[in-house]
C-alpha positions in Angstrom: -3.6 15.5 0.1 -3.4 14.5 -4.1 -0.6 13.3 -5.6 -0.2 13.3 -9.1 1.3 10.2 -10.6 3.2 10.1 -13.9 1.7 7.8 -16.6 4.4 5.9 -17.2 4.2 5.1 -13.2 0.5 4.2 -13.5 0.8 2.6 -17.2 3.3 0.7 -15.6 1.3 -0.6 -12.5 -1.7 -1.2 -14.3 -0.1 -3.4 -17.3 0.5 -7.2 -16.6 3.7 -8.7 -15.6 5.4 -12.0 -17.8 7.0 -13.5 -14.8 7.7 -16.7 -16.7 11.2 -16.3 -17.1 11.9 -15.0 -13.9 14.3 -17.4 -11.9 12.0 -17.9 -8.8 8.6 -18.2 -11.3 10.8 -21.0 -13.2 12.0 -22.4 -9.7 8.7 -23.4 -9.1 7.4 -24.2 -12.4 10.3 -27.2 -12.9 9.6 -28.3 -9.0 6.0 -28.0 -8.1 5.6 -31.5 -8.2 8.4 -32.9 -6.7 7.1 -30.2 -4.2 3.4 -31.1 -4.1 4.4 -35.1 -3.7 6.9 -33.9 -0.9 4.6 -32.1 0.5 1.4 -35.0 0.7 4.0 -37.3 1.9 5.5 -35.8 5.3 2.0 -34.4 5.7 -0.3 -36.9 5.0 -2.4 -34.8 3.1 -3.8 -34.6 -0.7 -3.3 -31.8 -2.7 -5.7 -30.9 -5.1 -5.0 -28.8 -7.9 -7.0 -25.7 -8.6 -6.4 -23.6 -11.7 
């Protein structure tokens, strides 16, 4: 069976999302460390960033 999509639909699935100022995205940009160091500490691992 074909379905015919709209183009805004697939313009809108195919175009990238700015997720910068989105409150989870921001969440984690203003903790990661505090995370990270958290994280290494009750773990005792390293973290190594990637990217």
């Amino acid at each position: 069976m074909y379905f015919k999509t709209s183009s805004v639909f697939e313009n809108k699935q195919l175009s990238t999302y700015n997720l910068e100022k989105r409150a989870p995205m921001q969440l984690g940009a203003t903790h990661e460390q505090v995370c990270i160091a958290d994280y290494c500490k009750v773990g005792g691992v390293t973290v190594q960033a990637s990217g």
